[in-house]
mmCIF entry with sequence, helices, sheets and N, C-alpha, C, O atoms, coordinates in Angstrom:
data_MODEL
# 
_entry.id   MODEL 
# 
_entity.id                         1 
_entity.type                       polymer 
_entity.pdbx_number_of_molecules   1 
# 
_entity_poly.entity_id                      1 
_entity_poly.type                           'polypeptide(L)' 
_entity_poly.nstd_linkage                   no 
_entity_poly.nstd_monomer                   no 
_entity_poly.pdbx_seq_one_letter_code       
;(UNK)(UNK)(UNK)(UNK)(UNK)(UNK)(UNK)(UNK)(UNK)(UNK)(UNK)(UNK)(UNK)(UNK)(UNK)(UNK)
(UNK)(UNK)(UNK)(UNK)(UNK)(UNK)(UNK)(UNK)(UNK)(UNK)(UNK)(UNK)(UNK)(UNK)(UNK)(UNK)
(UNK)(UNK)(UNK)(UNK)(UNK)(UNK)(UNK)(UNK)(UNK)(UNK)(UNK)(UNK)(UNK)(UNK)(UNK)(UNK)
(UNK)(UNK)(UNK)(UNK)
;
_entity_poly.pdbx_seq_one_letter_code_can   XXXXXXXXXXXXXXXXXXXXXXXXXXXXXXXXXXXXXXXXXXXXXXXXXXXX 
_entity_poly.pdbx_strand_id                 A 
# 
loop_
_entity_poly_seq.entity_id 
_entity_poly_seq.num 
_entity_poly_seq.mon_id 
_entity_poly_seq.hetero 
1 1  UNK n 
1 2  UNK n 
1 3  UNK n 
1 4  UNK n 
1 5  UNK n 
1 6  UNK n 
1 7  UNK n 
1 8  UNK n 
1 9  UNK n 
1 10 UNK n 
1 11 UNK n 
1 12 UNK n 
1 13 UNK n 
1 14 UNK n 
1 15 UNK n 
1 16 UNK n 
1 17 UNK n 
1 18 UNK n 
1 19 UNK n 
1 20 UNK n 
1 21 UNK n 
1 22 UNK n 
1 23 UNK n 
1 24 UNK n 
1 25 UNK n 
1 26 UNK n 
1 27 UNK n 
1 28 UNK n 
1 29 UNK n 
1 30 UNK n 
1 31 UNK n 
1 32 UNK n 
1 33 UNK n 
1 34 UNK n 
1 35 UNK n 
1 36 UNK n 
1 37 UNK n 
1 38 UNK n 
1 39 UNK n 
1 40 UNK n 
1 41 UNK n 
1 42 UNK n 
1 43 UNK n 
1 44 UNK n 
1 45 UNK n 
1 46 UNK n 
1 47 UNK n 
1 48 UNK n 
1 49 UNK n 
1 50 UNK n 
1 51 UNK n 
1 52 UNK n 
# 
_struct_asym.id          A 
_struct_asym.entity_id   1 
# 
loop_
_struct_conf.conf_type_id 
_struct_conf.id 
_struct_conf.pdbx_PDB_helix_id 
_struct_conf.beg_label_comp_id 
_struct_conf.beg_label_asym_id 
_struct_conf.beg_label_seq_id 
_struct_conf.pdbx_beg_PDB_ins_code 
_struct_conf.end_label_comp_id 
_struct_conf.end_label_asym_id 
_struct_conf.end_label_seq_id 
_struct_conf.pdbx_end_PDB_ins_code 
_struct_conf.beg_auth_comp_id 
_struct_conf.beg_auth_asym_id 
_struct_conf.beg_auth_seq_id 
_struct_conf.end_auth_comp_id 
_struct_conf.end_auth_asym_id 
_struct_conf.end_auth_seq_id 
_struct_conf.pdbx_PDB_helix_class 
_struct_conf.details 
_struct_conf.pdbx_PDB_helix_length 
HELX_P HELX_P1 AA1 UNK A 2  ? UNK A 8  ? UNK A 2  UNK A 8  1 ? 7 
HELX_P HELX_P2 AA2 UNK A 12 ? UNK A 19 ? UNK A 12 UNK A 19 1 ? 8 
HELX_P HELX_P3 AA3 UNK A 37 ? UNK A 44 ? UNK A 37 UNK A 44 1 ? 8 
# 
_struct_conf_type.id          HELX_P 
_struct_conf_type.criteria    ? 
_struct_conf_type.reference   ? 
# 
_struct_sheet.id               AA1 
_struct_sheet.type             ? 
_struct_sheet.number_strands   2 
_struct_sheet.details          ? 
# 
_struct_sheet_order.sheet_id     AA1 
_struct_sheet_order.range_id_1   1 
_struct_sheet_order.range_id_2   2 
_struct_sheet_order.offset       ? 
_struct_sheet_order.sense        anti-parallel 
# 
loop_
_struct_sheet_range.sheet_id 
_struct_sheet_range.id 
_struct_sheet_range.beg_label_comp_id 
_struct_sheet_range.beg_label_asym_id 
_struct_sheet_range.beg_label_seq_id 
_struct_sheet_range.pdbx_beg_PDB_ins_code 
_struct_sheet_range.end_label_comp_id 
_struct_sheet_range.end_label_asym_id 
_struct_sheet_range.end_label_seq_id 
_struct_sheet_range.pdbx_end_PDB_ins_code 
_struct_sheet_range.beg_auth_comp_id 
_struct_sheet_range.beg_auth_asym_id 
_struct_sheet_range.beg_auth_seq_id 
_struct_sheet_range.end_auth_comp_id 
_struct_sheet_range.end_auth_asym_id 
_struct_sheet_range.end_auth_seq_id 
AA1 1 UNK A 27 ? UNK A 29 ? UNK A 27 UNK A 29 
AA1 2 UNK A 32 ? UNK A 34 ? UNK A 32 UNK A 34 
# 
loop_
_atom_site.group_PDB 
_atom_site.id 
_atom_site.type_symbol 
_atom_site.label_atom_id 
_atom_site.label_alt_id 
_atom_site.label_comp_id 
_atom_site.label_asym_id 
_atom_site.label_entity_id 
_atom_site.label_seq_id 
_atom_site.pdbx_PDB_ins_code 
_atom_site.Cartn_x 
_atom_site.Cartn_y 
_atom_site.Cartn_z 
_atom_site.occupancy 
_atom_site.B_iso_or_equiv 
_atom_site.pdbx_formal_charge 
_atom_site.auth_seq_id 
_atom_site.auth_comp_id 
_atom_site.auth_asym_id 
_atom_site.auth_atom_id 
_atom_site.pdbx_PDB_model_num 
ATOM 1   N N  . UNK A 1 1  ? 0.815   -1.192  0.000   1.00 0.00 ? 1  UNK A N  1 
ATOM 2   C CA . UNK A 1 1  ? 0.000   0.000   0.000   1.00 0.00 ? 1  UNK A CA 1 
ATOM 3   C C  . UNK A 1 1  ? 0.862   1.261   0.000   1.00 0.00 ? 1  UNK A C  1 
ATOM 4   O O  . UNK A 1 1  ? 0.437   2.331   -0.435  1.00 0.00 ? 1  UNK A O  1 
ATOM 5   N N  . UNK A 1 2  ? 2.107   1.097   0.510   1.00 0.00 ? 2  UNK A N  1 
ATOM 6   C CA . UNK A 1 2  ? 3.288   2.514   0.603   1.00 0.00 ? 2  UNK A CA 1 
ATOM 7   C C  . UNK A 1 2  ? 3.028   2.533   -1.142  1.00 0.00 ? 2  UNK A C  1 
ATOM 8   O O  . UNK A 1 2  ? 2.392   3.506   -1.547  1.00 0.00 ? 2  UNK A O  1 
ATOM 9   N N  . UNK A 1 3  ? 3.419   1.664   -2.033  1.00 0.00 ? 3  UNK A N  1 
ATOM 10  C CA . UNK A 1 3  ? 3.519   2.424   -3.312  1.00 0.00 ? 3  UNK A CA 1 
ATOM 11  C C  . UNK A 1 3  ? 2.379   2.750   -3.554  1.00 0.00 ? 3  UNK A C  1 
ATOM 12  O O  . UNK A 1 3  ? 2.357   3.960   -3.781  1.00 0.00 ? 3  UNK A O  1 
ATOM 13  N N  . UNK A 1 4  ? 1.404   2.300   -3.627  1.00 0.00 ? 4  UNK A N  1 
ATOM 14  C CA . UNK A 1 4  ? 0.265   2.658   -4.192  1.00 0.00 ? 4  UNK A CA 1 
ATOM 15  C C  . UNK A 1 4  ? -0.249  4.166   -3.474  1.00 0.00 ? 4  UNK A C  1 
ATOM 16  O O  . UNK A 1 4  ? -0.874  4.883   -4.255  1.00 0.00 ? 4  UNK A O  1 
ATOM 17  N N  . UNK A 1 5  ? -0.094  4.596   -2.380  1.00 0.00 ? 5  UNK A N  1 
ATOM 18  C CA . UNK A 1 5  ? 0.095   6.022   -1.654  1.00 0.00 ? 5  UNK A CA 1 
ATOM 19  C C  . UNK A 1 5  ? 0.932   6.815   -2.402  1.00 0.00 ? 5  UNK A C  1 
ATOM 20  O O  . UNK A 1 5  ? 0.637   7.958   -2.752  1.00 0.00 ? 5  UNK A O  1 
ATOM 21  N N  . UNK A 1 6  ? 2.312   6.070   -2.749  1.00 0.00 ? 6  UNK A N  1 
ATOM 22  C CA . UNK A 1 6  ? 2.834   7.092   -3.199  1.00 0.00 ? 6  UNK A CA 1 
ATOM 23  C C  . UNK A 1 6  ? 2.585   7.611   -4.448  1.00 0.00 ? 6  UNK A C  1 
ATOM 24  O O  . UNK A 1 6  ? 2.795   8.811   -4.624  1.00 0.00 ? 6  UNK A O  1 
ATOM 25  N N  . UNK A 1 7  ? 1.992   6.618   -5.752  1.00 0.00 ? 7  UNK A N  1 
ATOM 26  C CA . UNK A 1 7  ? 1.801   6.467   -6.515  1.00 0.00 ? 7  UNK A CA 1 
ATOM 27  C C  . UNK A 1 7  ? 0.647   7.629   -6.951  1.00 0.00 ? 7  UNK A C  1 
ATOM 28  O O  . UNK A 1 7  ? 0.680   8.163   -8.060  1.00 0.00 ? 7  UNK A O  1 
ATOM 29  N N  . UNK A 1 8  ? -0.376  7.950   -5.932  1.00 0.00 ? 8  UNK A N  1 
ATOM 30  C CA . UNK A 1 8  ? -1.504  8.643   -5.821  1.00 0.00 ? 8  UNK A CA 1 
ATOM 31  C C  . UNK A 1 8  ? -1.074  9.598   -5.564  1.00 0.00 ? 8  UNK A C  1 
ATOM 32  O O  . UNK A 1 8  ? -1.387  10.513  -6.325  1.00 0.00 ? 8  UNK A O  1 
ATOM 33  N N  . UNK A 1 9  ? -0.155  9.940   -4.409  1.00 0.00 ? 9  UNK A N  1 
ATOM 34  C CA . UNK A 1 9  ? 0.127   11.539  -4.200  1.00 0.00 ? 9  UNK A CA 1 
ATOM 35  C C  . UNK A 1 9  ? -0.462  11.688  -3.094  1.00 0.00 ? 9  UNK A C  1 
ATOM 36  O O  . UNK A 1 9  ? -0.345  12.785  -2.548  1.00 0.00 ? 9  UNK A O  1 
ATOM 37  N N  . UNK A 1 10 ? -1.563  10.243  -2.198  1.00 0.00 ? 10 UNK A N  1 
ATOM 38  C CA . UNK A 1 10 ? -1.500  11.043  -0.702  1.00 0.00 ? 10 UNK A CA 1 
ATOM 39  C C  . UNK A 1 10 ? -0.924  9.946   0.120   1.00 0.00 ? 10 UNK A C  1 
ATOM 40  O O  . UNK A 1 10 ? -0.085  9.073   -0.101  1.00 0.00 ? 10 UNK A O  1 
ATOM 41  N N  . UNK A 1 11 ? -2.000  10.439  1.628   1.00 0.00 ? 11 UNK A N  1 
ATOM 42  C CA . UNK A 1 11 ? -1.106  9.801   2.390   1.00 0.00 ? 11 UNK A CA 1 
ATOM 43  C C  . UNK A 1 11 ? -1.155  7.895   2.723   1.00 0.00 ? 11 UNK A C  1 
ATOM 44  O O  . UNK A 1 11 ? -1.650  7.285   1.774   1.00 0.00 ? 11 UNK A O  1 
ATOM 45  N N  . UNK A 1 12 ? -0.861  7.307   3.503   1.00 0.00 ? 12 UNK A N  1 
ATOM 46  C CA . UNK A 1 12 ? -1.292  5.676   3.725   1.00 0.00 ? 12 UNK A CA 1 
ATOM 47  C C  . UNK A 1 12 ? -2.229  5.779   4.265   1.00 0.00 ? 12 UNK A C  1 
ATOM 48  O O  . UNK A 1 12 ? -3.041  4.864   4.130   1.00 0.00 ? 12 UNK A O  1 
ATOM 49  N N  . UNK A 1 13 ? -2.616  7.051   5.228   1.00 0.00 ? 13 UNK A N  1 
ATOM 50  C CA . UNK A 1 13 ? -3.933  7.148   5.729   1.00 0.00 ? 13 UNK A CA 1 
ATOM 51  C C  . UNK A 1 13 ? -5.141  6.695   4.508   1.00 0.00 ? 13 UNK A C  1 
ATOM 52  O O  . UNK A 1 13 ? -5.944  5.769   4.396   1.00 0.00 ? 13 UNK A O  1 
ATOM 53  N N  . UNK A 1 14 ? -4.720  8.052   3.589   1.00 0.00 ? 14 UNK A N  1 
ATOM 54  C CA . UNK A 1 14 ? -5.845  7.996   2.556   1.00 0.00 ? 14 UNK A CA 1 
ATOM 55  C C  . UNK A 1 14 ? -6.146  6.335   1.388   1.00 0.00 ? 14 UNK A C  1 
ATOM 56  O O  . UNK A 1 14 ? -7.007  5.568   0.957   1.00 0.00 ? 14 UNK A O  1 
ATOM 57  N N  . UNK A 1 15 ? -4.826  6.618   1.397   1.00 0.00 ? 15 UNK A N  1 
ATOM 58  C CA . UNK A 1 15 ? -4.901  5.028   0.315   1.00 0.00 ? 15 UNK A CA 1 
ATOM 59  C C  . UNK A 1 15 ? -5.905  3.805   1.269   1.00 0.00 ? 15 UNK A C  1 
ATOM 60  O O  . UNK A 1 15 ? -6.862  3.202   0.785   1.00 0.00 ? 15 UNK A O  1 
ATOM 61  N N  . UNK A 1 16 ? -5.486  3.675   2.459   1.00 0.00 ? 16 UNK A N  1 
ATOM 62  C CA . UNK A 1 16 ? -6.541  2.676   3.121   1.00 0.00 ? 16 UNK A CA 1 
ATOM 63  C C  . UNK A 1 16 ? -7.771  2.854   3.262   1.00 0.00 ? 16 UNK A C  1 
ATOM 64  O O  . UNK A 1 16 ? -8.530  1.897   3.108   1.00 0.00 ? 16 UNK A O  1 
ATOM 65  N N  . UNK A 1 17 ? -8.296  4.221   3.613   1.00 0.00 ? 17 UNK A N  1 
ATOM 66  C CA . UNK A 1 17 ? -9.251  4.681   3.821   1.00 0.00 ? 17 UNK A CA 1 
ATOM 67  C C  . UNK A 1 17 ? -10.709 5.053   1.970   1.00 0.00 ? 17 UNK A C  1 
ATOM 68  O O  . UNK A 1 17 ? -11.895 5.345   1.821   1.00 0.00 ? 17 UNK A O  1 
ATOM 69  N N  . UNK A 1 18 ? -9.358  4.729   0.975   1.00 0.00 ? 18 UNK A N  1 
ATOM 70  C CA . UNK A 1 18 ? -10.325 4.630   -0.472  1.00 0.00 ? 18 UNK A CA 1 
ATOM 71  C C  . UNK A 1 18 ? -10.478 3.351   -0.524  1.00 0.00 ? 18 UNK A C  1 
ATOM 72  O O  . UNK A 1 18 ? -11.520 3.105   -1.133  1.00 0.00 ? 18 UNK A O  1 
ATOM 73  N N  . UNK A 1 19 ? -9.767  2.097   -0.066  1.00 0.00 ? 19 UNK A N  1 
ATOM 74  C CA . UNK A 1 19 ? -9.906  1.055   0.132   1.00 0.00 ? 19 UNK A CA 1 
ATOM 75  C C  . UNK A 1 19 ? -11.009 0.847   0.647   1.00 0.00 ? 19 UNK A C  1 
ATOM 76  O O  . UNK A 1 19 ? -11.946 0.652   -0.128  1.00 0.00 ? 19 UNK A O  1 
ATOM 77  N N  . UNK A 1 20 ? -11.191 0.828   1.692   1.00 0.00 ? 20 UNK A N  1 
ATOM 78  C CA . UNK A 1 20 ? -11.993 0.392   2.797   1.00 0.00 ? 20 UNK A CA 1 
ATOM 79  C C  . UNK A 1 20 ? -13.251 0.973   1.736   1.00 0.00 ? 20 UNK A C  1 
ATOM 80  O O  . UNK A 1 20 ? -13.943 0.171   1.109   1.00 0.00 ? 20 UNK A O  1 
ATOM 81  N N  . UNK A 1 21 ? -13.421 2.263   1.640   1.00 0.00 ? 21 UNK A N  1 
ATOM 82  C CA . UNK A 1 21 ? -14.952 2.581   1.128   1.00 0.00 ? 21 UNK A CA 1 
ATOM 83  C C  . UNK A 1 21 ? -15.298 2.097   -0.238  1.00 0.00 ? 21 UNK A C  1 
ATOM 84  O O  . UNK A 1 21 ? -16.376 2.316   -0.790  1.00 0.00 ? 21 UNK A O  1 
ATOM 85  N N  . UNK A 1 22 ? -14.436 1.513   -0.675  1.00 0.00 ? 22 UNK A N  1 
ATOM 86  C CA . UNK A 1 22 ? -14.968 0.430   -1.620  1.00 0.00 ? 22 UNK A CA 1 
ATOM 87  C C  . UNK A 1 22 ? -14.234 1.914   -3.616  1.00 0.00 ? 22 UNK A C  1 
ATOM 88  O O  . UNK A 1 22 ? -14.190 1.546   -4.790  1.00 0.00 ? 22 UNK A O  1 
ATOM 89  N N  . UNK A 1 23 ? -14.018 2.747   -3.289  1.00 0.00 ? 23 UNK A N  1 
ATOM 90  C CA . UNK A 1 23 ? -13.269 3.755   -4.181  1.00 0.00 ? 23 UNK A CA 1 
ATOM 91  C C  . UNK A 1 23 ? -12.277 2.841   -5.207  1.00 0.00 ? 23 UNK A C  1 
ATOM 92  O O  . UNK A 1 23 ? -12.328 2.691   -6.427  1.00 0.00 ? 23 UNK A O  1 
ATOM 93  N N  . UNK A 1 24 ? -11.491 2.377   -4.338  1.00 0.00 ? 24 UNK A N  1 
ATOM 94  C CA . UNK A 1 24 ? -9.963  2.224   -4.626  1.00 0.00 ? 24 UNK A CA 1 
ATOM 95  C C  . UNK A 1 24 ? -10.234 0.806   -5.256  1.00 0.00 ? 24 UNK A C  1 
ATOM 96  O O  . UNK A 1 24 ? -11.036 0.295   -4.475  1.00 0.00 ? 24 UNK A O  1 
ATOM 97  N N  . UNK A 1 25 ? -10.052 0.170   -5.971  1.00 0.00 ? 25 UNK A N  1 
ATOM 98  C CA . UNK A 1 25 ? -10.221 -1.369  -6.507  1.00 0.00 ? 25 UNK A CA 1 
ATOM 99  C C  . UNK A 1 25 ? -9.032  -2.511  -5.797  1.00 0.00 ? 25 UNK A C  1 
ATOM 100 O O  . UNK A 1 25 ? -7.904  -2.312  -6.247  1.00 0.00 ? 25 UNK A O  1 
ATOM 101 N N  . UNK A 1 26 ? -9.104  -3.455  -4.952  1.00 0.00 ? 26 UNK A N  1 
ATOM 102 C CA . UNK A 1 26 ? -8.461  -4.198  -3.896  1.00 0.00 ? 26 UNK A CA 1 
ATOM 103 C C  . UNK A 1 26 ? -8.756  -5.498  -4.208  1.00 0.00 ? 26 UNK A C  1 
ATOM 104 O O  . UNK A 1 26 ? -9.466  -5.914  -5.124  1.00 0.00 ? 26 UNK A O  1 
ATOM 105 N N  . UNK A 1 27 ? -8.186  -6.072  -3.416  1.00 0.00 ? 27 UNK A N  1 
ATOM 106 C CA . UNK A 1 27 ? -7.928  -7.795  -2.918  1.00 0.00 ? 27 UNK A CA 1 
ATOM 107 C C  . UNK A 1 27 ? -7.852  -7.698  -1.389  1.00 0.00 ? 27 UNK A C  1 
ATOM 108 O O  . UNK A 1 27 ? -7.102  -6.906  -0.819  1.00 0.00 ? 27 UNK A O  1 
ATOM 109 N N  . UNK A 1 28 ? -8.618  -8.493  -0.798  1.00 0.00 ? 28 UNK A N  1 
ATOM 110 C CA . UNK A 1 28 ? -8.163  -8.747  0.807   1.00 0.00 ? 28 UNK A CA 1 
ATOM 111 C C  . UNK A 1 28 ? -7.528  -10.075 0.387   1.00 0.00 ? 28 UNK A C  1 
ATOM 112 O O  . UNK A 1 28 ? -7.939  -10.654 -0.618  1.00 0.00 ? 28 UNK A O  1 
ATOM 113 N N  . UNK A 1 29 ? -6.453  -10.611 1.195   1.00 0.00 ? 29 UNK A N  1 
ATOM 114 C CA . UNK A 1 29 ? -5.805  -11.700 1.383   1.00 0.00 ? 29 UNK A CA 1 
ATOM 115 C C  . UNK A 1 29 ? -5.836  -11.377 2.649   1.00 0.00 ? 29 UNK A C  1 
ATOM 116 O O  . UNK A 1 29 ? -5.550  -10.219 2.951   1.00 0.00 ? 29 UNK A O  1 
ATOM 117 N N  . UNK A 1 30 ? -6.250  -12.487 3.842   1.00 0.00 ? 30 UNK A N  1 
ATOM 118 C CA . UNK A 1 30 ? -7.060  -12.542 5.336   1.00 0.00 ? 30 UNK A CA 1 
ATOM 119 C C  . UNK A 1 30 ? -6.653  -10.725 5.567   1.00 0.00 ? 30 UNK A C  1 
ATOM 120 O O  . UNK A 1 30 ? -7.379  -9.836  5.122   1.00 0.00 ? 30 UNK A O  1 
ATOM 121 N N  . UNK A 1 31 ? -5.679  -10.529 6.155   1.00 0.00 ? 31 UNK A N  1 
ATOM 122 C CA . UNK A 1 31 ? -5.946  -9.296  6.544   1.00 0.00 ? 31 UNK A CA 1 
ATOM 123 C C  . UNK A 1 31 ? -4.805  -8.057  5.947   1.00 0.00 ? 31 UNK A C  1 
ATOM 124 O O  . UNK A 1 31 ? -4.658  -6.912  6.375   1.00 0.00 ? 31 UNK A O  1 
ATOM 125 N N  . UNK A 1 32 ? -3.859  -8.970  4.460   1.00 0.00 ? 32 UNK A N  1 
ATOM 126 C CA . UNK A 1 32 ? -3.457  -8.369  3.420   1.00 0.00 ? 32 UNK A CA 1 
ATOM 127 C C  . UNK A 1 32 ? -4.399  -7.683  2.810   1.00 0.00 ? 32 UNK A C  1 
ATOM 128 O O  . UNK A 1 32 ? -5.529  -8.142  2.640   1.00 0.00 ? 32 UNK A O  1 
ATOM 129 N N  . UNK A 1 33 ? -4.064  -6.617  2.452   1.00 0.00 ? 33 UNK A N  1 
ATOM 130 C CA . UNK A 1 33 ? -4.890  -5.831  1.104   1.00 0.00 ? 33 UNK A CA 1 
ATOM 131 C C  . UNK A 1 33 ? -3.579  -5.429  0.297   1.00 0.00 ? 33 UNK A C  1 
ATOM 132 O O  . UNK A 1 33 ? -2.611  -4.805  0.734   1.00 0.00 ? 33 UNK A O  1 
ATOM 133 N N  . UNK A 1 34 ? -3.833  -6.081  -1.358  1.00 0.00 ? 34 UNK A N  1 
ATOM 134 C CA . UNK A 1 34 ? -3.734  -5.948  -2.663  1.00 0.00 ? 34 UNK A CA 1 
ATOM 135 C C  . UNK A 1 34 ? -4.013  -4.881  -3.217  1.00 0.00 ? 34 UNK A C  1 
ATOM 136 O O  . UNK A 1 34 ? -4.870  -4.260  -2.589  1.00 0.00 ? 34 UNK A O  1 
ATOM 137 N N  . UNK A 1 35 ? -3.667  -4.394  -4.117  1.00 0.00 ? 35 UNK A N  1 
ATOM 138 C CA . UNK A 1 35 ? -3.794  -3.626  -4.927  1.00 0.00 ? 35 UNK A CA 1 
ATOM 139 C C  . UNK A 1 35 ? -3.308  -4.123  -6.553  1.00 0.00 ? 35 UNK A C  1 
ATOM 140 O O  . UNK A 1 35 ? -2.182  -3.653  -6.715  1.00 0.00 ? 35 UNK A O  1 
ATOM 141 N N  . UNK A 1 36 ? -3.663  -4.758  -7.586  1.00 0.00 ? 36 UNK A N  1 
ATOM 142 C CA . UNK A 1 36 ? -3.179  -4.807  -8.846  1.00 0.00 ? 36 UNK A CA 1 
ATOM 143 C C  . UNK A 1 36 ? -2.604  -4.030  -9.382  1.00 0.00 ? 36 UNK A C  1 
ATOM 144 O O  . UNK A 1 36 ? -3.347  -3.049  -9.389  1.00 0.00 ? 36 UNK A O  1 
ATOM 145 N N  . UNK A 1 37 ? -1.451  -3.722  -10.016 1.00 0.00 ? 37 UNK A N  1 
ATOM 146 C CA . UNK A 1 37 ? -0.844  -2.935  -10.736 1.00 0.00 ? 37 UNK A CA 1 
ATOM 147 C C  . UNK A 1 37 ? -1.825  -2.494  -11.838 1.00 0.00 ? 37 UNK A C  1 
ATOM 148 O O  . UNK A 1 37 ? -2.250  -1.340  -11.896 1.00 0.00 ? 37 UNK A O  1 
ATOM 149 N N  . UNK A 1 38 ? -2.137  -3.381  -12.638 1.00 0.00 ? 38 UNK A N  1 
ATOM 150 C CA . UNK A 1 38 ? -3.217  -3.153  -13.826 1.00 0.00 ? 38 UNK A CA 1 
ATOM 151 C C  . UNK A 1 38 ? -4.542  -2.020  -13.832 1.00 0.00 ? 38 UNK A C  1 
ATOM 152 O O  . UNK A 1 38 ? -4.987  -1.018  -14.393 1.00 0.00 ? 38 UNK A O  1 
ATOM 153 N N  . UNK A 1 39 ? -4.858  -3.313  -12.428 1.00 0.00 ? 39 UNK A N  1 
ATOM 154 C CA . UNK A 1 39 ? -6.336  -2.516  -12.066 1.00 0.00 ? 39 UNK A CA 1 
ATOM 155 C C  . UNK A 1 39 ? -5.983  -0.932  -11.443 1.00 0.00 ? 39 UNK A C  1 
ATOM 156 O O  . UNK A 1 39 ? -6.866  -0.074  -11.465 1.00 0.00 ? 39 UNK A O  1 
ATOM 157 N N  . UNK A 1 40 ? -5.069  -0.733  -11.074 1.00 0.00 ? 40 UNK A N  1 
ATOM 158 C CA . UNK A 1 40 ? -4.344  0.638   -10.370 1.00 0.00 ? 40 UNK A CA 1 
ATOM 159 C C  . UNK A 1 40 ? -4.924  1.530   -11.743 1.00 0.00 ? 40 UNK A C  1 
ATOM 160 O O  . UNK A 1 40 ? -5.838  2.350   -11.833 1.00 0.00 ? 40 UNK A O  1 
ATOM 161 N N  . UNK A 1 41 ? -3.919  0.958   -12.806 1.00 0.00 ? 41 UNK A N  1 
ATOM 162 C CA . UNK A 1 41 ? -3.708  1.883   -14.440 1.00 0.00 ? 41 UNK A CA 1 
ATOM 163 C C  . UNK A 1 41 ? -4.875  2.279   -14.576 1.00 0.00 ? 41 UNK A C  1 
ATOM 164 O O  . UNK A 1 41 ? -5.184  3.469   -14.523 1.00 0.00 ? 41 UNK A O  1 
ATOM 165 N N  . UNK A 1 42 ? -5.896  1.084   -14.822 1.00 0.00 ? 42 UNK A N  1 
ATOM 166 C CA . UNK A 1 42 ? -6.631  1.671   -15.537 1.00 0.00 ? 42 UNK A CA 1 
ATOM 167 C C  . UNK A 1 42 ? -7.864  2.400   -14.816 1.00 0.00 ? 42 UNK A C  1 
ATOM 168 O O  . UNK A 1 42 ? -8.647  2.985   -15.564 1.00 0.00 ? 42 UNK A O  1 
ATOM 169 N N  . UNK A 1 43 ? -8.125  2.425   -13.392 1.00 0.00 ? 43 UNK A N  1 
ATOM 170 C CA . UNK A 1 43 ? -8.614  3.049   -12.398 1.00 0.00 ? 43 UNK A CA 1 
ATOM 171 C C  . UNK A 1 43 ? -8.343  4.509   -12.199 1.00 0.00 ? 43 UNK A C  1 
ATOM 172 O O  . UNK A 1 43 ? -9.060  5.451   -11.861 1.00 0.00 ? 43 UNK A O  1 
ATOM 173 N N  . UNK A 1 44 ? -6.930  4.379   -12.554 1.00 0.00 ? 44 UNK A N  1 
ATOM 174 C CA . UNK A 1 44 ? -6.068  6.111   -12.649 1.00 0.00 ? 44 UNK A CA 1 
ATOM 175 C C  . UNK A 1 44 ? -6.791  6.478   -14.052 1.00 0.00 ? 44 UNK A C  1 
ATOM 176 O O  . UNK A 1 44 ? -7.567  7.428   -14.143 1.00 0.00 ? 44 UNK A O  1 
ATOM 177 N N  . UNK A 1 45 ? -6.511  5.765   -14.962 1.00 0.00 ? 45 UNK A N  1 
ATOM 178 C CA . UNK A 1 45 ? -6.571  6.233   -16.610 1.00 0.00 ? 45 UNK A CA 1 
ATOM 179 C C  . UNK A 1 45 ? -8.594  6.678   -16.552 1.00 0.00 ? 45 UNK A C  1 
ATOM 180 O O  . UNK A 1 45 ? -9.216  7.246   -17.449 1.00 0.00 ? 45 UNK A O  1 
ATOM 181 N N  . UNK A 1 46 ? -9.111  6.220   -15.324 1.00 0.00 ? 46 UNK A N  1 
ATOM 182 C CA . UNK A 1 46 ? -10.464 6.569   -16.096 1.00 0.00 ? 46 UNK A CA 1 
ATOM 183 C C  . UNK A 1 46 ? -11.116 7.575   -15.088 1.00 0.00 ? 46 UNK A C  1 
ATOM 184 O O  . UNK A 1 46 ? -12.316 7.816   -15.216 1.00 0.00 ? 46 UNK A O  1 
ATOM 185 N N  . UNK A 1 47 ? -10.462 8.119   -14.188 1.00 0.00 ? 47 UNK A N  1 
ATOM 186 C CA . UNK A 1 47 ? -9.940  9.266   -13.163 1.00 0.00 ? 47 UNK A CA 1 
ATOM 187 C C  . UNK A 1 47 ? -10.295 9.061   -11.859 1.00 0.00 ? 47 UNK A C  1 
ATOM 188 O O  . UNK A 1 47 ? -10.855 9.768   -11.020 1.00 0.00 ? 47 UNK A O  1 
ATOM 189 N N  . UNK A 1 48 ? -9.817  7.847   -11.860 1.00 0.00 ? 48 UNK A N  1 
ATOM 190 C CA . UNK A 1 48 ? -10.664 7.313   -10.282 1.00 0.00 ? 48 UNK A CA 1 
ATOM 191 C C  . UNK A 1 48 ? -11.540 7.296   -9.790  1.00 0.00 ? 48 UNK A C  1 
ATOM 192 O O  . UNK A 1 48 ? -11.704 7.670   -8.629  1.00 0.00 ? 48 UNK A O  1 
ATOM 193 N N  . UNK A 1 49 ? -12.699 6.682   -10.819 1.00 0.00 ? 49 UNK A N  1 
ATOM 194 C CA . UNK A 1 49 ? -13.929 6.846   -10.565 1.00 0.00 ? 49 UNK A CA 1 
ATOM 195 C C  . UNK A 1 49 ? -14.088 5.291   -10.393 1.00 0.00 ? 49 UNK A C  1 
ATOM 196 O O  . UNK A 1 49 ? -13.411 4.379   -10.868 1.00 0.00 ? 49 UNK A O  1 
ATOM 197 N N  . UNK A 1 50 ? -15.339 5.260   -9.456  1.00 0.00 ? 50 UNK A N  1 
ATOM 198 C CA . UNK A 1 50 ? -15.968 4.163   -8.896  1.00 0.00 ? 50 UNK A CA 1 
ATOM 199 C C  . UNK A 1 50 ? -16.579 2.898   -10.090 1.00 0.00 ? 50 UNK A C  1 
ATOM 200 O O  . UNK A 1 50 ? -17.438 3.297   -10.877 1.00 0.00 ? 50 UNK A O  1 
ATOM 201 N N  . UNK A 1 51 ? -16.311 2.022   -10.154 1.00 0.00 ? 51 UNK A N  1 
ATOM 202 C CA . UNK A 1 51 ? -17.058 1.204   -11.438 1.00 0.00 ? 51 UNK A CA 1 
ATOM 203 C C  . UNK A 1 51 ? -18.429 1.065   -11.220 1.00 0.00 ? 51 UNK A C  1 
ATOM 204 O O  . UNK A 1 51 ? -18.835 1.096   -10.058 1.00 0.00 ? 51 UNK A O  1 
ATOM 205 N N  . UNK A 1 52 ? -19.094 0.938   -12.010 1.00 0.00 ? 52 UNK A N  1 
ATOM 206 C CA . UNK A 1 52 ? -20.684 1.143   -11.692 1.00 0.00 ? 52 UNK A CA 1 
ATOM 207 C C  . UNK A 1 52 ? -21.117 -0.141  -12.113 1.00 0.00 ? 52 UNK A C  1 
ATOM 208 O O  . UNK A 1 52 ? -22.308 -0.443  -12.048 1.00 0.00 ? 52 UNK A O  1 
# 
């Protein structure tokens, strides 16, 4: 999650906290959270908007 914070431009606060509200596109592994590189791209590329 540090890259993916950094990657965004805020803090680890925030990156967990788009997680959690369902924003940010994730994987739980038991109490790992994922982030895909891919799914990151194209989440950024479509301006971080929520999938509907």
């Amino acid at each position: 999650m540090n890259q993916v914070a950094e990657i965004l431009d805020v803090s680890l606060d925030r990156a967990y906290a788009l997680v959690r509200k369902g924003i940010l596109p994730a994987v739980y592994l038991g109490r790992q959270i994922r982030v895909e590189p891919d799914q990151l791209a194209n989440w950024i590329s479509k301006g971080g908007k929520v999938n509907q």
